[in-house]
mmCIF file of the N, C-alpha and C atoms, coordinates in Angstrom:
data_MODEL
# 
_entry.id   MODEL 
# 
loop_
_atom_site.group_PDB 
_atom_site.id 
_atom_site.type_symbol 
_atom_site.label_atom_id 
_atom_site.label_alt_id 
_atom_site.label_comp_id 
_atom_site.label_asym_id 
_atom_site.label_entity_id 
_atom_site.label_seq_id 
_atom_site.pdbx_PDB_ins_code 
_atom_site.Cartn_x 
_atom_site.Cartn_y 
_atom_site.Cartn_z 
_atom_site.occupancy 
_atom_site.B_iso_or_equiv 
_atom_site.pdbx_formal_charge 
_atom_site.auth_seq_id 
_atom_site.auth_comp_id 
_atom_site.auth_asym_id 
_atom_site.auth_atom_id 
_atom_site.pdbx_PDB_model_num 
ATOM 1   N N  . UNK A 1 1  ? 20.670  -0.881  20.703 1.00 0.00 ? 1  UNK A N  1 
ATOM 2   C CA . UNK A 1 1  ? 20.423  -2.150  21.373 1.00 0.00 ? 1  UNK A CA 1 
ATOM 3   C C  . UNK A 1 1  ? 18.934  -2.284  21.642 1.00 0.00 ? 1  UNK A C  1 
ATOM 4   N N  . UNK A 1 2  ? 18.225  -3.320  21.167 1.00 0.00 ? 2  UNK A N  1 
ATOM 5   C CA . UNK A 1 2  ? 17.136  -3.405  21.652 1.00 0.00 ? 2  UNK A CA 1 
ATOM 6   C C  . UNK A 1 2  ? 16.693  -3.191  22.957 1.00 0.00 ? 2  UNK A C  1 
ATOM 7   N N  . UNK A 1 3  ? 15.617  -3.363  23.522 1.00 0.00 ? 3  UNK A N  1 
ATOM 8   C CA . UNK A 1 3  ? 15.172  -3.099  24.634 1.00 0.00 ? 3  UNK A CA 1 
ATOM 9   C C  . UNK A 1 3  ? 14.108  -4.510  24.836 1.00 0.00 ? 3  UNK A C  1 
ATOM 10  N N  . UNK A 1 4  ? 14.802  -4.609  26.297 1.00 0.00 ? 4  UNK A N  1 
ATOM 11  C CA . UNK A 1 4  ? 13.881  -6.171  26.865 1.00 0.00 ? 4  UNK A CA 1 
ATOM 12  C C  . UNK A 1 4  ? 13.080  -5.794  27.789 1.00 0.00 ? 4  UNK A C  1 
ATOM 13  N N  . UNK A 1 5  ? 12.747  -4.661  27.878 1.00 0.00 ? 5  UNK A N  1 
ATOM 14  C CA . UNK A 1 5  ? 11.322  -4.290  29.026 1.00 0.00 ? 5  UNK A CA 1 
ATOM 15  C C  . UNK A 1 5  ? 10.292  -5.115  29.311 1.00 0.00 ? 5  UNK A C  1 
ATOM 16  N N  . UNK A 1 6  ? 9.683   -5.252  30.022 1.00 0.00 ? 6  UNK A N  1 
ATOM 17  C CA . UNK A 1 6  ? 8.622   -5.992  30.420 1.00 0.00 ? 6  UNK A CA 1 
ATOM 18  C C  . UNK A 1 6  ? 8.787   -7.431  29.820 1.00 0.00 ? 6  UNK A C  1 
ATOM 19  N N  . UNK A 1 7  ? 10.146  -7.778  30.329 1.00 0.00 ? 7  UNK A N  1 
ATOM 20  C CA . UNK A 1 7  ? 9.968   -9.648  29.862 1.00 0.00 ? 7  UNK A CA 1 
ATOM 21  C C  . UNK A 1 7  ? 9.890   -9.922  28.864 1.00 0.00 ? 7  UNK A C  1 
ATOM 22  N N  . UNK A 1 8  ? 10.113  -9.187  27.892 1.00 0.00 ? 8  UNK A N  1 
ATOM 23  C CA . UNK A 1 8  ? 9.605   -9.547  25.721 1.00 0.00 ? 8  UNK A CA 1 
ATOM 24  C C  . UNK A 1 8  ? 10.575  -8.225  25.030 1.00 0.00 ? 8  UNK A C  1 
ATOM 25  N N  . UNK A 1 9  ? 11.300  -9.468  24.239 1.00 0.00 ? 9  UNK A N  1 
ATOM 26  C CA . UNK A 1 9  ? 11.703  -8.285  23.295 1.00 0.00 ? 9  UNK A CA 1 
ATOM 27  C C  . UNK A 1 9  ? 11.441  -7.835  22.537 1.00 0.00 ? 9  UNK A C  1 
ATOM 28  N N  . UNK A 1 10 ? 11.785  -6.500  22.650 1.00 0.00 ? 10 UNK A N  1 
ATOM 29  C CA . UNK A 1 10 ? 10.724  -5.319  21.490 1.00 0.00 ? 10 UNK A CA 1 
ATOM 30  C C  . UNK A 1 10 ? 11.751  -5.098  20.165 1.00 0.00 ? 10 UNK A C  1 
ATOM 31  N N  . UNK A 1 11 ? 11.138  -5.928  18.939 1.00 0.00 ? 11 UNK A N  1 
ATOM 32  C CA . UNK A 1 11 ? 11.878  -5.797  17.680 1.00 0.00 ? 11 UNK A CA 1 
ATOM 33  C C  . UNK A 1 11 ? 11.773  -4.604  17.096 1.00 0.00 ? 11 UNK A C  1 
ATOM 34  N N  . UNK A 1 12 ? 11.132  -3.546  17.386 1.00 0.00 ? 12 UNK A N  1 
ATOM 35  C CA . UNK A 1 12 ? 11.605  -2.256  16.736 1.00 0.00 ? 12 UNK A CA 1 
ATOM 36  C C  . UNK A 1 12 ? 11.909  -1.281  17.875 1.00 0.00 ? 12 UNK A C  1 
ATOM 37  N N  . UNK A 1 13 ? 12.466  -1.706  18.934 1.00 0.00 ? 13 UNK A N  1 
ATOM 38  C CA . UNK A 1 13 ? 12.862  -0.410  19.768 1.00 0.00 ? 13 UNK A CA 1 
ATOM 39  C C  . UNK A 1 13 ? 14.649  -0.152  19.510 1.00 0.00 ? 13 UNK A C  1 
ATOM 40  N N  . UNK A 1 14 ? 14.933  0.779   19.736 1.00 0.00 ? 14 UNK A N  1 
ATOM 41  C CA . UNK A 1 14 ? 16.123  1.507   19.830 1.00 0.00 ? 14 UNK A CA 1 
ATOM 42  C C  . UNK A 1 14 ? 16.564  2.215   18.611 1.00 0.00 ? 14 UNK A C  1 
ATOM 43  N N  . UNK A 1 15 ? 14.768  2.701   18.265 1.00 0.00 ? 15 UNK A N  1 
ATOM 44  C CA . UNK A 1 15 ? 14.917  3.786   17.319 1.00 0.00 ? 15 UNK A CA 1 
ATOM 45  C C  . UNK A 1 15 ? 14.819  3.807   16.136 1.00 0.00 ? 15 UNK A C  1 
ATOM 46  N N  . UNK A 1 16 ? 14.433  2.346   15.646 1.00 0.00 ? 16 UNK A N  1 
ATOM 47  C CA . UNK A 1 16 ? 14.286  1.835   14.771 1.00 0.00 ? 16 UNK A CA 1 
ATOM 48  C C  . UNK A 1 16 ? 12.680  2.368   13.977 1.00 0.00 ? 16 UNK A C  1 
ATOM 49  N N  . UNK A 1 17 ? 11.328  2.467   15.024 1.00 0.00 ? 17 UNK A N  1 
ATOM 50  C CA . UNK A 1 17 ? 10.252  2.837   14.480 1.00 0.00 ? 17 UNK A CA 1 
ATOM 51  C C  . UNK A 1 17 ? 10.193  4.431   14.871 1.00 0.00 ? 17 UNK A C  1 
ATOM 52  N N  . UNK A 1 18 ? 9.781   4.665   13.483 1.00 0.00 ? 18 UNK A N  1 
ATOM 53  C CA . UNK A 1 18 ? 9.446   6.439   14.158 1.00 0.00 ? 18 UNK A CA 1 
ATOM 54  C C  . UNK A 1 18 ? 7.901   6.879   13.745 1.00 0.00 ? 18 UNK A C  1 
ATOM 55  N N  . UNK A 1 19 ? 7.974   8.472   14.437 1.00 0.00 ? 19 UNK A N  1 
ATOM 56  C CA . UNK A 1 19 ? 6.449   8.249   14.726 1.00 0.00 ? 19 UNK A CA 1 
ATOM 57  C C  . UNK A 1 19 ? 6.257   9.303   13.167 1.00 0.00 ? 19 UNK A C  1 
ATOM 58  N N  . UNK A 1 20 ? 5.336   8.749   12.499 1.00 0.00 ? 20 UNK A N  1 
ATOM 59  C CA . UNK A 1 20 ? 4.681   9.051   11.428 1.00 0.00 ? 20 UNK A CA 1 
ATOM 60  C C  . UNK A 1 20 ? 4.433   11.013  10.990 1.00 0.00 ? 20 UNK A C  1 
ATOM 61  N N  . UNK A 1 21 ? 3.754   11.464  12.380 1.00 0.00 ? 21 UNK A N  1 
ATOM 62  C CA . UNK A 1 21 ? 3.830   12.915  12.299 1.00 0.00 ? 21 UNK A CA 1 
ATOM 63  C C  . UNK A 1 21 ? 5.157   13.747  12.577 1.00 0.00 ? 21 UNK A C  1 
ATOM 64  N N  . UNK A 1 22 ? 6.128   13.553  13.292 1.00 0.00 ? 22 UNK A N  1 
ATOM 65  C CA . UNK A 1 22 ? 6.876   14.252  13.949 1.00 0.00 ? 22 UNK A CA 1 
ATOM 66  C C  . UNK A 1 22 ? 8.561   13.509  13.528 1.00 0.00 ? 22 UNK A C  1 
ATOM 67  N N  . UNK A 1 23 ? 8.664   12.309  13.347 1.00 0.00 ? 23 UNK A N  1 
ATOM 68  C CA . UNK A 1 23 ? 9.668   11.219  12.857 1.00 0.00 ? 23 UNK A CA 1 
ATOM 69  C C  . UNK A 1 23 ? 10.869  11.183  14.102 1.00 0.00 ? 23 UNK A C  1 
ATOM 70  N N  . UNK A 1 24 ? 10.440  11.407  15.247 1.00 0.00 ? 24 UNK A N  1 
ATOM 71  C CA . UNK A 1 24 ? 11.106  11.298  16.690 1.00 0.00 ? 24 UNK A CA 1 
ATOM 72  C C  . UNK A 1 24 ? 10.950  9.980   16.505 1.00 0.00 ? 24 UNK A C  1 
ATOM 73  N N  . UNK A 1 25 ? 11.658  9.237   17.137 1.00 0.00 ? 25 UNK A N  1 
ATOM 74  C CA . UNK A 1 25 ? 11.618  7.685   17.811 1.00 0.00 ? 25 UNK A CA 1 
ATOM 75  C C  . UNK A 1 25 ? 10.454  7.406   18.517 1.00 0.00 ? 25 UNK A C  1 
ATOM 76  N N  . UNK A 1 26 ? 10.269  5.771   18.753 1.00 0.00 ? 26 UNK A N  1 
ATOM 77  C CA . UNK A 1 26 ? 9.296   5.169   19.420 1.00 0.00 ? 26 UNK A CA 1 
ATOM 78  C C  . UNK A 1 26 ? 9.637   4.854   20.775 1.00 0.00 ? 26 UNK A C  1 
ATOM 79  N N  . UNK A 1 27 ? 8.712   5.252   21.957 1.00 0.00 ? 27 UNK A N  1 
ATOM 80  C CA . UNK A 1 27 ? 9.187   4.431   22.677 1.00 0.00 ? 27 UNK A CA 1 
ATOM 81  C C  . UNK A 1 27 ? 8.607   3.287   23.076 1.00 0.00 ? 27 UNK A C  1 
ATOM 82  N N  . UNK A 1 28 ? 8.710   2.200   24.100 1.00 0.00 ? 28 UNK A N  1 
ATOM 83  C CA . UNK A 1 28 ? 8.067   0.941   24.533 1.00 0.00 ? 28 UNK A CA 1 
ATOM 84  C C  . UNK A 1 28 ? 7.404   1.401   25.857 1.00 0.00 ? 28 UNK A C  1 
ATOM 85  N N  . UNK A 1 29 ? 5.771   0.957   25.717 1.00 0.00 ? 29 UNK A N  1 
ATOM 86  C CA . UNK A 1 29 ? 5.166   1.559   27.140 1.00 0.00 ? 29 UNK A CA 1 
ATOM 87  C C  . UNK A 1 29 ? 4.533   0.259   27.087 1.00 0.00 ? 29 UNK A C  1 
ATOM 88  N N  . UNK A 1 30 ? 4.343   -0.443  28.160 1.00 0.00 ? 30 UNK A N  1 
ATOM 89  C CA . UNK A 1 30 ? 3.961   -1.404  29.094 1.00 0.00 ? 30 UNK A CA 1 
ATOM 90  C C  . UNK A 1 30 ? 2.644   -1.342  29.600 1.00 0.00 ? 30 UNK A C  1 
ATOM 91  N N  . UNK A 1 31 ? 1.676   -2.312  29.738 1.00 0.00 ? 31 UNK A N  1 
ATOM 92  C CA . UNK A 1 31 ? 0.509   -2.165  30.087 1.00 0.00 ? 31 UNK A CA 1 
ATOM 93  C C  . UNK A 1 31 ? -0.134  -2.816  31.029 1.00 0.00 ? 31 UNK A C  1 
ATOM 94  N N  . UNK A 1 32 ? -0.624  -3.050  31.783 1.00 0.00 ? 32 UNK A N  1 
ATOM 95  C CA . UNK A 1 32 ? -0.669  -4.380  32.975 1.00 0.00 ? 32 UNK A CA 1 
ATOM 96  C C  . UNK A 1 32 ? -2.411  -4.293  32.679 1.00 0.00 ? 32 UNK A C  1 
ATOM 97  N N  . UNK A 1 33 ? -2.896  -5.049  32.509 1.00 0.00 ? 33 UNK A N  1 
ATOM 98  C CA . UNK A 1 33 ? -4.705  -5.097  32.897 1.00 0.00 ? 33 UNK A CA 1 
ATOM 99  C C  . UNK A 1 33 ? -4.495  -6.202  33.900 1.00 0.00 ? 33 UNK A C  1 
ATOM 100 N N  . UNK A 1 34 ? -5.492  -5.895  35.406 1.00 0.00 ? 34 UNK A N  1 
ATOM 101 C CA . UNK A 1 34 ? -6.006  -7.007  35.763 1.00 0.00 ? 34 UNK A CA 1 
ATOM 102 C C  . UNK A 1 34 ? -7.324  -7.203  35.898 1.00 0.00 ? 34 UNK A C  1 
ATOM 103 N N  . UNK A 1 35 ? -7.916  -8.220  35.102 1.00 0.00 ? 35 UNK A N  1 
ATOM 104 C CA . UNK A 1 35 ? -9.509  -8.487  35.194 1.00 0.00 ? 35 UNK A CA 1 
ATOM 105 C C  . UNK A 1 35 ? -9.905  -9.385  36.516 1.00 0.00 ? 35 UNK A C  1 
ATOM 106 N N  . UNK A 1 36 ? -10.864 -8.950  36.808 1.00 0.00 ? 36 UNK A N  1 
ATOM 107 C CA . UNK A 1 36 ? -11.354 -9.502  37.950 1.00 0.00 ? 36 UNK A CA 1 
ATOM 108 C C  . UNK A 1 36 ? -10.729 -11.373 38.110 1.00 0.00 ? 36 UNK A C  1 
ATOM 109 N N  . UNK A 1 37 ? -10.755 -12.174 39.107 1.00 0.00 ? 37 UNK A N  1 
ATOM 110 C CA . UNK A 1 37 ? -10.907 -13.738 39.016 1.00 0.00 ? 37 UNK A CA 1 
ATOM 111 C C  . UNK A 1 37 ? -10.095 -14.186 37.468 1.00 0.00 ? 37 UNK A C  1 
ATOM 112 N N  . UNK A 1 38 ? -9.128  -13.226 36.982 1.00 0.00 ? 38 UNK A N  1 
ATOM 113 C CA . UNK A 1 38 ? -8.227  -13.484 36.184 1.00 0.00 ? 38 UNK A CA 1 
ATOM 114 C C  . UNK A 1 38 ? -6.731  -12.928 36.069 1.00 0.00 ? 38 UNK A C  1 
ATOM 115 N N  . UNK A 1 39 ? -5.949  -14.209 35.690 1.00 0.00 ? 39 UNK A N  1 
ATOM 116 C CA . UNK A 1 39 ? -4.665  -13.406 35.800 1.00 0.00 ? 39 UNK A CA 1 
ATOM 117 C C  . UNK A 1 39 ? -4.527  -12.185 35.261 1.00 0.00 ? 39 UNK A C  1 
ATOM 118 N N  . UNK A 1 40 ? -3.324  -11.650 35.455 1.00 0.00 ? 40 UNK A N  1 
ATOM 119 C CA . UNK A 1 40 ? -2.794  -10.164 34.840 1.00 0.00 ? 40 UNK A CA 1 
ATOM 120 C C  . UNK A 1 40 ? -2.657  -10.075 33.611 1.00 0.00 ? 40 UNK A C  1 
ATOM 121 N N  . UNK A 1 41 ? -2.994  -9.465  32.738 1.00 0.00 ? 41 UNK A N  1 
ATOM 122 C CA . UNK A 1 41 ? -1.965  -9.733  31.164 1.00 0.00 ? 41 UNK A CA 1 
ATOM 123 C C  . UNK A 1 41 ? -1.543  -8.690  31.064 1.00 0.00 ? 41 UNK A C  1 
ATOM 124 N N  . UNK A 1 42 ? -0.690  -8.299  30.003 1.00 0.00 ? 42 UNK A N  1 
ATOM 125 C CA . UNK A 1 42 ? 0.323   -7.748  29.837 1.00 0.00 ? 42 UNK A CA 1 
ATOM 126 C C  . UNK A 1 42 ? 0.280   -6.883  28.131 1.00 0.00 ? 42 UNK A C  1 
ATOM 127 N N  . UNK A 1 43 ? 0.399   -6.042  27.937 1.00 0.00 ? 43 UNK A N  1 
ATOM 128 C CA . UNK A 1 43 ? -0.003  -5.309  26.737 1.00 0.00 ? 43 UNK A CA 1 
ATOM 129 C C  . UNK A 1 43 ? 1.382   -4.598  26.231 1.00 0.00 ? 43 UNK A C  1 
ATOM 130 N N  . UNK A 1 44 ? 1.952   -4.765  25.151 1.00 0.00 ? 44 UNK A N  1 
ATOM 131 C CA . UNK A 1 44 ? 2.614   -3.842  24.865 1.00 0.00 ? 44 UNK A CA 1 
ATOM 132 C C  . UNK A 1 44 ? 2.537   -2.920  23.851 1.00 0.00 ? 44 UNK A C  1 
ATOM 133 N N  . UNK A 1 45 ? 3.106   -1.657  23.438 1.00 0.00 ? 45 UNK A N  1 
ATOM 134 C CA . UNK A 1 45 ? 2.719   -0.857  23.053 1.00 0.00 ? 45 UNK A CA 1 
ATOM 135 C C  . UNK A 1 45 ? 3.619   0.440   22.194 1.00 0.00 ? 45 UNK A C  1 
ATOM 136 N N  . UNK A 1 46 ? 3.587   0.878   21.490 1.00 0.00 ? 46 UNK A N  1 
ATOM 137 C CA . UNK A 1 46 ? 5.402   1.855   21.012 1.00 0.00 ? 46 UNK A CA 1 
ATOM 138 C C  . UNK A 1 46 ? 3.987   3.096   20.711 1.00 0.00 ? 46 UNK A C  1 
ATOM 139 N N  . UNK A 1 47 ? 4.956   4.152   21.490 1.00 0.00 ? 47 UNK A N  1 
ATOM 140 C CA . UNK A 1 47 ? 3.886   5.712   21.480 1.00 0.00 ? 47 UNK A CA 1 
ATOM 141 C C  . UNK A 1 47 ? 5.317   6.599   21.312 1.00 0.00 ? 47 UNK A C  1 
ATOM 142 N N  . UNK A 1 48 ? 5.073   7.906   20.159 1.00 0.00 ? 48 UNK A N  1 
ATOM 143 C CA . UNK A 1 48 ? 6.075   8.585   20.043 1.00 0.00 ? 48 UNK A CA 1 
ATOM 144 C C  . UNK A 1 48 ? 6.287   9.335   21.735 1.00 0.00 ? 48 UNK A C  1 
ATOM 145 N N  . UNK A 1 49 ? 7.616   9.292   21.618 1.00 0.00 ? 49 UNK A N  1 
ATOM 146 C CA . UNK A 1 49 ? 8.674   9.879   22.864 1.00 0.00 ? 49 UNK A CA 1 
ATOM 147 C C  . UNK A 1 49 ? 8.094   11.160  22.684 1.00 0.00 ? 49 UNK A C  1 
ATOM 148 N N  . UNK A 1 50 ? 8.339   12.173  21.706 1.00 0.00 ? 50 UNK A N  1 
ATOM 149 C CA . UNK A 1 50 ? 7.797   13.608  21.928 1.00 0.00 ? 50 UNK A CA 1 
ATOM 150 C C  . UNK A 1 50 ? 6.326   14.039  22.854 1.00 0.00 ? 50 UNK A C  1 
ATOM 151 N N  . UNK A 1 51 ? 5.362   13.076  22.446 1.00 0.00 ? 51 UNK A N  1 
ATOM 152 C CA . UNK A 1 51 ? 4.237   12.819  22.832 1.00 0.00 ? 51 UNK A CA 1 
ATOM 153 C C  . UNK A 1 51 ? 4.048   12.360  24.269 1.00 0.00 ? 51 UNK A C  1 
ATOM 154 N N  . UNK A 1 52 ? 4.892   11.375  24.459 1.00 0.00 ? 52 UNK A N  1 
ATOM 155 C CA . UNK A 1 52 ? 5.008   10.802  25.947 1.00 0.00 ? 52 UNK A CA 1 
ATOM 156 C C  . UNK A 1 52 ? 4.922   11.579  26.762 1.00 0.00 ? 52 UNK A C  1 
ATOM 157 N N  . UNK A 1 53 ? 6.351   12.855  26.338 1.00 0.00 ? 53 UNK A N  1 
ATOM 158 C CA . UNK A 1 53 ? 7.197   13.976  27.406 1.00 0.00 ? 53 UNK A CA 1 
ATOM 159 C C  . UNK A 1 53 ? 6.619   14.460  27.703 1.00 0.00 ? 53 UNK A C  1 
ATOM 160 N N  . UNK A 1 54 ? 6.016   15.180  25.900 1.00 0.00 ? 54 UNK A N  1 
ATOM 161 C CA . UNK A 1 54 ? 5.477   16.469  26.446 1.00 0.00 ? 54 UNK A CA 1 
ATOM 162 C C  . UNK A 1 54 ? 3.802   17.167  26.065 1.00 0.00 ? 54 UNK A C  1 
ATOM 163 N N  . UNK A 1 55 ? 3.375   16.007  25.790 1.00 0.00 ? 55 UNK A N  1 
ATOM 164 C CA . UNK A 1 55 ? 1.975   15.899  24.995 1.00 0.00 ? 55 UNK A CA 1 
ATOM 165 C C  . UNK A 1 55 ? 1.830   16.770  23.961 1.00 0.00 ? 55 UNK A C  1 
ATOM 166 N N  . UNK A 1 56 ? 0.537   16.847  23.899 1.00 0.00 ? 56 UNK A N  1 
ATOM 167 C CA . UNK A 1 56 ? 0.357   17.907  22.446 1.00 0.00 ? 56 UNK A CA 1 
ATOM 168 C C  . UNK A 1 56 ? 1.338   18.450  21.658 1.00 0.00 ? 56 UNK A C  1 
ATOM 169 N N  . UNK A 1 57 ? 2.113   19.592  23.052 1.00 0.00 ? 57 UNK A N  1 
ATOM 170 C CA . UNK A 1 57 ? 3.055   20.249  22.756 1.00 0.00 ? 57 UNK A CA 1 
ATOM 171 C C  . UNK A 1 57 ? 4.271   19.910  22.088 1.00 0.00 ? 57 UNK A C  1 
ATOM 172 N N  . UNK A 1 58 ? 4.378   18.178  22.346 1.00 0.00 ? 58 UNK A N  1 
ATOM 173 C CA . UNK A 1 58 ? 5.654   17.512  21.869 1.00 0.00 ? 58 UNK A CA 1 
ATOM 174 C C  . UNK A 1 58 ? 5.264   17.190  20.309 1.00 0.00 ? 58 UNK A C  1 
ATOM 175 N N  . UNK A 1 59 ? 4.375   16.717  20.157 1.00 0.00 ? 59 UNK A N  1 
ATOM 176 C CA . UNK A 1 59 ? 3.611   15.830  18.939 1.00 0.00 ? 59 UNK A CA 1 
ATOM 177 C C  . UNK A 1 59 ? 2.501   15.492  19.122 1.00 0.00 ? 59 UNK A C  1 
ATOM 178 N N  . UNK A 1 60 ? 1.744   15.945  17.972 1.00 0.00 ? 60 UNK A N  1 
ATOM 179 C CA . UNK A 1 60 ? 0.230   15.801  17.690 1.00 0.00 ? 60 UNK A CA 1 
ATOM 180 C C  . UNK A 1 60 ? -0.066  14.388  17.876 1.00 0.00 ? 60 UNK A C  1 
ATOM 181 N N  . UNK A 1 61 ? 0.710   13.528  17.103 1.00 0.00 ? 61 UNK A N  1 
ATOM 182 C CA . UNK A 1 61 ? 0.521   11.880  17.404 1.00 0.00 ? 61 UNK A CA 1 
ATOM 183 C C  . UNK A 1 61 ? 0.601   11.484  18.530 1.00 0.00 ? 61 UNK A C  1 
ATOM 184 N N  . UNK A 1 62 ? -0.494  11.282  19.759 1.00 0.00 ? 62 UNK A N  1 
ATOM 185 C CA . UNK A 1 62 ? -0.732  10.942  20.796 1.00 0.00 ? 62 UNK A CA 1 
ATOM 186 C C  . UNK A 1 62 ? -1.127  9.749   21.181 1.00 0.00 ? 62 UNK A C  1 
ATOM 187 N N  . UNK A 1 63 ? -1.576  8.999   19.969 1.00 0.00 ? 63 UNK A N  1 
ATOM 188 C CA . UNK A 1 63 ? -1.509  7.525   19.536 1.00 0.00 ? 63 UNK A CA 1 
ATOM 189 C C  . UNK A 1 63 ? -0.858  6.388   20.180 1.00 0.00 ? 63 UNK A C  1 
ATOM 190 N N  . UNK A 1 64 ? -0.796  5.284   21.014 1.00 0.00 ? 64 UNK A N  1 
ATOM 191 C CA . UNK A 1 64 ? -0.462  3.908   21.330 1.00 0.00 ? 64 UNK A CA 1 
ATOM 192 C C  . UNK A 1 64 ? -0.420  3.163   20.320 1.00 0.00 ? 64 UNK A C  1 
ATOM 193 N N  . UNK A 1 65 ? 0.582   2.513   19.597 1.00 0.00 ? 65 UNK A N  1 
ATOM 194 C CA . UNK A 1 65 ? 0.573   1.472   18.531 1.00 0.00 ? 65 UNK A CA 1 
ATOM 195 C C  . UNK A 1 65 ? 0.530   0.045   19.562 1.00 0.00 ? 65 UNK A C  1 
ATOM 196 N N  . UNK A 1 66 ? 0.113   -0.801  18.796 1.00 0.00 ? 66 UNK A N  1 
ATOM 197 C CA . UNK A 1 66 ? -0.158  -1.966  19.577 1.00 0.00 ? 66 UNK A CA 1 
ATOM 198 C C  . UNK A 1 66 ? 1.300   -2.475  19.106 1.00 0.00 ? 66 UNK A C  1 
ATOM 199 N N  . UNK A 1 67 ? 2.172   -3.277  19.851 1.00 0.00 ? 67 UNK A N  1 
ATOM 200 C CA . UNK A 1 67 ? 3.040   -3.825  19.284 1.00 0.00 ? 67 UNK A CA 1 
ATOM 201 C C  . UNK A 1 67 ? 3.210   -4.741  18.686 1.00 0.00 ? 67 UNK A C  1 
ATOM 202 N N  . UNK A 1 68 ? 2.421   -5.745  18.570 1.00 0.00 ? 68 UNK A N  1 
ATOM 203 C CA . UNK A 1 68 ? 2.155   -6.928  17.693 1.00 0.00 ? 68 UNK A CA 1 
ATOM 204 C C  . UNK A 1 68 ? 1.227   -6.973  16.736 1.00 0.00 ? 68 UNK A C  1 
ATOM 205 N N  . UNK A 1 69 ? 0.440   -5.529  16.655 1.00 0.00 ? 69 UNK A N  1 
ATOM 206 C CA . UNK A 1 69 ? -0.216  -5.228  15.304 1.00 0.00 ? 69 UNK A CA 1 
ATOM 207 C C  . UNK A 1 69 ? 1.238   -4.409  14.442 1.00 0.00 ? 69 UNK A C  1 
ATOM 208 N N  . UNK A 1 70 ? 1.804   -3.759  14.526 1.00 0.00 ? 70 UNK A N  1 
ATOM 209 C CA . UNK A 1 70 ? 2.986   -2.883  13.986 1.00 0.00 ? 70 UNK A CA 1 
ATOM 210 C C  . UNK A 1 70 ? 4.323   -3.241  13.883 1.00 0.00 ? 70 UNK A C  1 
ATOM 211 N N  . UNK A 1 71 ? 4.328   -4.626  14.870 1.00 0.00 ? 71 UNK A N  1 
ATOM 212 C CA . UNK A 1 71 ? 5.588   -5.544  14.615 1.00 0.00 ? 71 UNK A CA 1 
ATOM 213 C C  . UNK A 1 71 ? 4.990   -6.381  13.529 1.00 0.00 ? 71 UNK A C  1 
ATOM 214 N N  . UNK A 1 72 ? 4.154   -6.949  13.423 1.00 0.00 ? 72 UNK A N  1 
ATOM 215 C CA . UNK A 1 72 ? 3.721   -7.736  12.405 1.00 0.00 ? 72 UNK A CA 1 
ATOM 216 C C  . UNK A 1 72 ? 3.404   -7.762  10.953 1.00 0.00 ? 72 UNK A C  1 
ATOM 217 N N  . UNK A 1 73 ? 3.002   -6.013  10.660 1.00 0.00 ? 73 UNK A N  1 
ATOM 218 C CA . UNK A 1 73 ? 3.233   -5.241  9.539  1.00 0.00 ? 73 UNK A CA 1 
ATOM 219 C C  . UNK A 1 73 ? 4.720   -5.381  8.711  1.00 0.00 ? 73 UNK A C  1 
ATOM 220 N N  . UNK A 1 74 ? 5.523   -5.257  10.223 1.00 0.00 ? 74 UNK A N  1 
ATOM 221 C CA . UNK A 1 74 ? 7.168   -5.315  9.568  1.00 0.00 ? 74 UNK A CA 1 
ATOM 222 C C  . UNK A 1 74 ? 7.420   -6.357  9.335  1.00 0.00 ? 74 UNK A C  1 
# 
């Protein structure tokens, strides 16, 4: 089932993208910037799960994919 995190649905979550070095799943990480005298925006992002957990140790790919550069590829 996809995943609707942060208000937007994420077209390759629920395992669908995997991570290039290690081929574990993607997960969806969320980003908030707030710039000064400007609203909040909102960033999203798919970083391998191994990596998330357990860094290095999980997977070398420590990498943030942008999600609308890597959804857009697909």
């Amino acid at each position: 089932m996809p995943s609707s995190a942060g208000d937007r649905f994420w077209q390759l979550s629920g395992g669908v993208a995997r991570c290039g070095a290690c081929g574990r799943r993607m997960r969806v990480v969320c980003r908030t910037k707030r710039p000064k005298k400007k609203p909040p925006r909102r960033y999203g992002y798919y970083r391998c799960v191994a990596s998330h957990d357990n860094g290095e140790e999980g997977c070398a790919n420590g990498r943030m994919v942008s999600a609308a550069v890597l959804e857009a590829k697909v």
